[in-house]
Every structure is written in structure tokens, then in C-alpha cells.
C-alpha positions as CSV (number, residue, x, y, z in Angstrom):
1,X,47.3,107.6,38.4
2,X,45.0,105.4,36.4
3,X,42.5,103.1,37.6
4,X,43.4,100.9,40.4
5,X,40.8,99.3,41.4
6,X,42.2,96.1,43.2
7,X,45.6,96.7,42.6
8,X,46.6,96.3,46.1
9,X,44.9,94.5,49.1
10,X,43.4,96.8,51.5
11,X,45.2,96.8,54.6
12,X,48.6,96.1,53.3
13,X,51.3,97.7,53.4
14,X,50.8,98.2,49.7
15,X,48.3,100.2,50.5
16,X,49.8,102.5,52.7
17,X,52.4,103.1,50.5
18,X,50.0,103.6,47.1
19,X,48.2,106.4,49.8
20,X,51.4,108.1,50.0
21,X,51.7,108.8,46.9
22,X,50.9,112.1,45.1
23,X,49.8,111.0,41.5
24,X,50.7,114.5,40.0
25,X,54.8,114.0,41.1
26,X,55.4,110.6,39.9
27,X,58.6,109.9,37.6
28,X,58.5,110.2,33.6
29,X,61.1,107.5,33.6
30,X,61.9,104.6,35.8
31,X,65.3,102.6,35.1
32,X,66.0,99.6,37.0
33,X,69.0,97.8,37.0
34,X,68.2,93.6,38.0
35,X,70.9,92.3,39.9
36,X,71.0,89.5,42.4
37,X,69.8,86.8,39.9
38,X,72.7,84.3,40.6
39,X,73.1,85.4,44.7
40,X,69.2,84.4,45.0
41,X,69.9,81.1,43.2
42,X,73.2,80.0,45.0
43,X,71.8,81.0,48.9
44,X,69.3,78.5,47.7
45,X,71.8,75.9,45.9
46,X,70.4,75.9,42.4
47,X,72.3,76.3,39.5
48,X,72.2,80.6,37.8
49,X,69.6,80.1,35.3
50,X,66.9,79.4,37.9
51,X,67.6,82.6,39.3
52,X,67.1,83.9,35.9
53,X,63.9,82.1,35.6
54,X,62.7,83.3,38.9
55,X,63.2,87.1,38.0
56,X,60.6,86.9,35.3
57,X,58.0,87.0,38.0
58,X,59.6,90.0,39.0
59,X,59.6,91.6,36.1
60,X,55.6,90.7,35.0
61,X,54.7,92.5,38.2
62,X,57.1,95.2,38.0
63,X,55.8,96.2,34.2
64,X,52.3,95.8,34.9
65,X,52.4,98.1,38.1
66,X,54.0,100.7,36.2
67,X,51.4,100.6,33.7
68,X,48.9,100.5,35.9
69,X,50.3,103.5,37.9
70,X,50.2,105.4,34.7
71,X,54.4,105.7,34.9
72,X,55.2,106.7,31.1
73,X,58.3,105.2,30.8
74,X,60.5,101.7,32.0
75,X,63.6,101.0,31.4
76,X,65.1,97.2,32.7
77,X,68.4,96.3,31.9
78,X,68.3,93.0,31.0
79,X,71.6,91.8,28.7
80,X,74.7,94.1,28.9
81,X,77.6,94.3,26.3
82,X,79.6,92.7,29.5
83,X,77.4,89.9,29.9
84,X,78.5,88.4,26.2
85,X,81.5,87.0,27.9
86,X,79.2,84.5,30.4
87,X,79.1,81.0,29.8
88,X,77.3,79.7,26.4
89,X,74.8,77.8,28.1
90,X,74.0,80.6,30.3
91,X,73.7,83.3,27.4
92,X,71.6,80.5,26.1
93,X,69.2,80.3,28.6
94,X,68.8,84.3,29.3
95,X,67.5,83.8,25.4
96,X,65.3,81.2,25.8
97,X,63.8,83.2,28.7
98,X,63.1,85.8,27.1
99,X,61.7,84.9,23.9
100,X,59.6,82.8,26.4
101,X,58.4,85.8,28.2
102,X,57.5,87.4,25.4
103,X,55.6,84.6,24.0
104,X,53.7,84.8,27.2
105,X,53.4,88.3,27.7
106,X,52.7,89.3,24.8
107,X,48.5,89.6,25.7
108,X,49.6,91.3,29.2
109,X,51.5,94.2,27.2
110,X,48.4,94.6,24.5
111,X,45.9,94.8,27.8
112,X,47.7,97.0,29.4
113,X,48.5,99.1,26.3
114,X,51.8,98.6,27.0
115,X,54.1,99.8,24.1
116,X,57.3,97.2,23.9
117,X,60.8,98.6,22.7
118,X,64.7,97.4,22.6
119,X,67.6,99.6,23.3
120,X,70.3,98.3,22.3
121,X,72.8,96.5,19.7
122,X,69.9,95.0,18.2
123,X,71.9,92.8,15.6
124,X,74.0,91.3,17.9
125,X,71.5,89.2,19.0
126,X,70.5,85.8,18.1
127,X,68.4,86.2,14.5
128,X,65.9,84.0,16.7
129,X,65.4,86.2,19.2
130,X,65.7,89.0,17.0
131,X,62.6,87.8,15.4
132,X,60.3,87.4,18.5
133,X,61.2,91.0,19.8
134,X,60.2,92.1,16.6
135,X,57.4,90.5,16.8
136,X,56.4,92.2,19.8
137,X,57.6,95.2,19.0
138,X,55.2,95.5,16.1
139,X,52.6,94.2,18.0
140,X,52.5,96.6,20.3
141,X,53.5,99.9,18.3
142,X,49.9,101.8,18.1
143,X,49.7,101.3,22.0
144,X,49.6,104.4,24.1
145,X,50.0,103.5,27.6
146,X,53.3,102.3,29.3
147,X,56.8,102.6,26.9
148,X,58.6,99.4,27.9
149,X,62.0,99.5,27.0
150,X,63.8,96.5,27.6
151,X,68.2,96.9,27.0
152,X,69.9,93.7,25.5
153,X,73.4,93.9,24.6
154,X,73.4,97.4,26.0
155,X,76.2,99.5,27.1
156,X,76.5,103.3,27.8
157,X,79.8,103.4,26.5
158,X,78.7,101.9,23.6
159,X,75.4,103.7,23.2
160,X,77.3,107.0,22.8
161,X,80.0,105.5,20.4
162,X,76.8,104.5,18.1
163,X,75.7,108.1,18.7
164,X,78.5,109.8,17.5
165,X,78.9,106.6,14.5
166,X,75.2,108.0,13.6
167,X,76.0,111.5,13.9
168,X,79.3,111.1,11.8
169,X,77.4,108.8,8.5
170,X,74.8,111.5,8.7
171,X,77.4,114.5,8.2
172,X,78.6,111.9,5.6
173,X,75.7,111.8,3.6
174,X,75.1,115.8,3.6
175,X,72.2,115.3,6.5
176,X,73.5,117.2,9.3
177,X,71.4,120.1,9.3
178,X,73.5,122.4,12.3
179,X,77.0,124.3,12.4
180,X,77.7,122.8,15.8
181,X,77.1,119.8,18.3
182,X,74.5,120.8,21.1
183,X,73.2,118.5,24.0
184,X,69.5,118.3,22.6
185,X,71.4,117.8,19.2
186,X,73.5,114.8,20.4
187,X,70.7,113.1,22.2
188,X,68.5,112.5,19.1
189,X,71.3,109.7,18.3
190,X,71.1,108.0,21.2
191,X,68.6,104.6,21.7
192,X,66.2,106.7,23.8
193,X,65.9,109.3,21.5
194,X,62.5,111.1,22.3
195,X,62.2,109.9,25.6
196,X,62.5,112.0,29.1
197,X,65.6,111.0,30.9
198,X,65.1,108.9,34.2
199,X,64.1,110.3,37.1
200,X,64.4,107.5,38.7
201,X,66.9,104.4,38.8
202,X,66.6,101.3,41.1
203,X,69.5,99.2,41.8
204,X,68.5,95.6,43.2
205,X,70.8,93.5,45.3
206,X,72.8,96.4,47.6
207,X,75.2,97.3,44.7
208,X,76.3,100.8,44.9
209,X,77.4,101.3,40.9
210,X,75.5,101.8,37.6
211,X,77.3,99.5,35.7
212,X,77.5,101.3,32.5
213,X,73.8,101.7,32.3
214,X,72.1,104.9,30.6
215,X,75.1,106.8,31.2
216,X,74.0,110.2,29.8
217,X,70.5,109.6,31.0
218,X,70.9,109.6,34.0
219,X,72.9,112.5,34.4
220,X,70.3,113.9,37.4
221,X,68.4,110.9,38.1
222,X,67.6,110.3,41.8
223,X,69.7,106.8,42.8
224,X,67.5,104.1,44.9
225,X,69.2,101.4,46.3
226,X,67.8,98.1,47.8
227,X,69.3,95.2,49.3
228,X,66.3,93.1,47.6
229,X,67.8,90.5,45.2
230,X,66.0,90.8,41.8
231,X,63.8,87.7,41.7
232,X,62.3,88.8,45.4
233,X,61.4,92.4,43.9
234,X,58.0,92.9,43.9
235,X,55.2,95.5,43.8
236,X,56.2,96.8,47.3
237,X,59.4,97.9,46.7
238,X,58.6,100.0,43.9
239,X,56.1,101.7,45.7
240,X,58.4,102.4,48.4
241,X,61.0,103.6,45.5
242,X,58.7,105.8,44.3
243,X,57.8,107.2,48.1
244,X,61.0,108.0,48.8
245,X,61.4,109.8,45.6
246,X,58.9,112.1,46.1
247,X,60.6,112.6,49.3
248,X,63.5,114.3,47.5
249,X,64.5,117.7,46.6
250,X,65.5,117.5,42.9
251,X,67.8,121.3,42.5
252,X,69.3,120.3,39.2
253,X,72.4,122.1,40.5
254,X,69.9,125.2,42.2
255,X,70.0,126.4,45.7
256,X,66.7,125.5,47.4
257,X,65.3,129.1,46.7
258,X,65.6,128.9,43.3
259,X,64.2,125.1,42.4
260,X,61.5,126.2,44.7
261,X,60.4,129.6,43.0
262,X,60.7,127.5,39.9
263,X,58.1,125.3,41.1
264,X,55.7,128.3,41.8
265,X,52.9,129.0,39.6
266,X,53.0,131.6,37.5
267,X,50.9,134.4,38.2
268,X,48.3,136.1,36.0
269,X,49.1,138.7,34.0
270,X,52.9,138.4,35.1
């Protein structure tokens, strides 16, 4: 892990958690799906949006602890495809707030050489918003710590219809390369291209479904749910997400014997 000096009080039990655990097994990739913005705003009679605007505190801490725990890759899902069919003035706001957060975050991200991305239908979006993620996007290109993906107007239905859509222009245009359609083929289509599939993926708010989220990503990831509504998510509960991860015996469809003699160093001269 990198340096965390001051990153939790001593005594906590931050600490304890950050103690437990081993830097050399954390996850590659970290998905979290944010729910319970509009549960944590009606148990306190407000109106949605606030909850929205209370989950961007959730959010900062969440990025910057990832950095700062040297985690390569975050994914949140911010907008799905779904979520065009809310209310106007809602959609509105969720756009406001974020081109706000970026405007904010922006010197956060380029601190922490965090490296800002979007998956997602990109030109659905508002040309607005579209600008400022640009923006930020290009800002933050040459950084080598933390990928940050952010999904807005995501779907993984729609991610591998766009896959295939890409695959079938390039076949078009006499670019296809290969005599067939392999996994590691396919998955150079997809938004994520490049990237190591989750290891991990956090629900918020008790839900027990994925919601179309990452849907050939997360083929083996390890599921960790919390009853935690998004906007009371803090530093604490990804620690203890990434504790009882490590926790986990990850097979890949292997009997115990055989992910553990995986595992085993090789030895010299073998």
C-alpha cells in the first residue's frame, strides 16, 4: 500500500481494520454500486436530490482512500441507461452535481494522481456535461496512480450490444484481424477494455442484485453487501469490504487443492 501516513486515527476502528489488511492481496478492481440515495433522504423528510447531494461526500472519501491504498482500479455506477426515465428535474440535478464535483475535485484527482475515465454512452449526455468530463478526463490522462472510472448512462446490456456494434463496423471496414470470436477477443470492445475485471463489487443499501452493472466483468467477482445507504458510506466500510475479501477463497471454478497449488511458488529449476 502506499503511504499512509495519517490516513486513519490511531485507535479507531479504522485502524484495526487498515492492520488487517495484507497490502500484497488487495483487489485490482473495486466496483461499487451507490444505492440508498433517495431511502437516506426520505427517513429524513427531504426531497431525492439532497440525498444525491449528500453522496458526494461519500464518494470524495471513497476515491481518495482507494488511491491512497494504492487500489488500481474504481469503478462507481453513477447514471444507468434505467435512470433516463426519472423525473427531469431530478436527471437535472444528478448533472449539475456532477459537473459540480468535478469542478471541485478536479485538484483532489491531479494530487492524488488519480487518472479520471467514463464508461459509458458518452453522447447521450448533456453536451454540457459532456464538456466538463472531458475536461477532466484530459486533465488527468498522464496520471499514474488510481483509474477512476465513473459509469453514466451505463448498462451491461447495452455495453455488450456496443461491443458486438464495434466488432461488426470493424469486420465492415476489413479491420478484423481473427477467423473467430474469442473471450480476450470480445473484451477489447467493451468500455473497460484494458482493464482487470473486478474483484470486488460493493452493493450499498441491503440490495441483493447487480442491476445490470459490469455484467461480463464481473463474471468471478466476490459480491459484498451492506445495509449502509450510500450517502453514510465512508472509509470504514471499505476497509471492512476489503477485510472480508481477503477472507475469501477465490477457486475460479477449482477444488481447494488446485487454487491452492496454483498459488504455490514455483520452484527453482522446476
Amino acid at each position: 500500500m502506499k503511504d499512509l501516513e495519517g490516513f486513519v486515527e490511531r485507535g479507531t476502528i479504522e485502524e484495526r481494520l487498515l492492520q488487517a489488511i495484507d497490502p500484497g492481496r488487495l483487489p485490482r478492481h473495486i466496483a461499487i454500486i451507490m444505492d440508498g440515495n433517495g431511502r437516506w433522504a426520505r427517513a429524513r423528510s427531504l426531497p431525492r436530490v439532497a440525498g444525491h447531494r449528500a453522496g458526494i461526500t461519500s464518494v470524495r472519501e471513497v476515491v481518495e482512500s482507494a488511491a491512497r491504498l494504492g487500489i488500481p482500479v474504481l469503478t462507481l455506477y453513477a447514471f444507468s441507461v434505467e435512470n433516463w426515465k426519472r423525473p427531469r428535474r431530478e436527471i437535472d440535478t444528478l448533472m449539475e452535481l456532477l459537473k459540480e464535483f468535478l469542478n471541485r475535485e478536479l485538484a483532489t484527482l491531479q494530487k492524488n494522481s488519480i487518472r479520471f475515465q467514463v464508461i459509458g454512452r458518452f453522447d447521450e449526455l448533456h453536451l454540457s456535461v459532456q464538456r466538463e468530463l472531458r475536461k477532466a478526463i484530459d486533465a488527468t490522462s498522464s496520471n499514474q496512480g488510481l483509474l477512476f472510472n465513473i459509469a453514466l448512462s451505463y448498462g451491461g446490456r447495452t455495453e455488450i450490444v456496443d461491443a458486438c456494434q464495434r466488432m461488426l463496423d470493424d469486420c465492415r471496414q476489413g479491420k478484423c484481424e481473427w477467423d473467430g470470436v474469442t473471450e480476450s477477443i470480445f473484451e477489447r470492445y467493451l468500455y473497460t477494455a484494458g482493464q482487470p475485471d473486478p474483484d470486488l463489487l460493493i452493493r450499498t443499501s441491503g440490495e441483493l442484485r447487480v442491476s445490470n452493472f459490469l455484467l461480463w466483468q464481473i463474471a468471478y467477482a466476490e459480491i459484498w453487501v451492506t445495509e449502509t445507504l450510500w450517502p453514510d458510506f465512508r472509509r470504514r466500510e471499505l476497509l471492512q469490504a476489503i477485510v472480508d475479501y481477503q477472507k475469501r477463497e477465490r477457486r475460479y471454478g477449482r477444488v481447494q487443492e488446485e487454487a491452492a497449488v496454483s498459488r504455490a511458488p514455483a520452484k527453482v529449476g522446476a
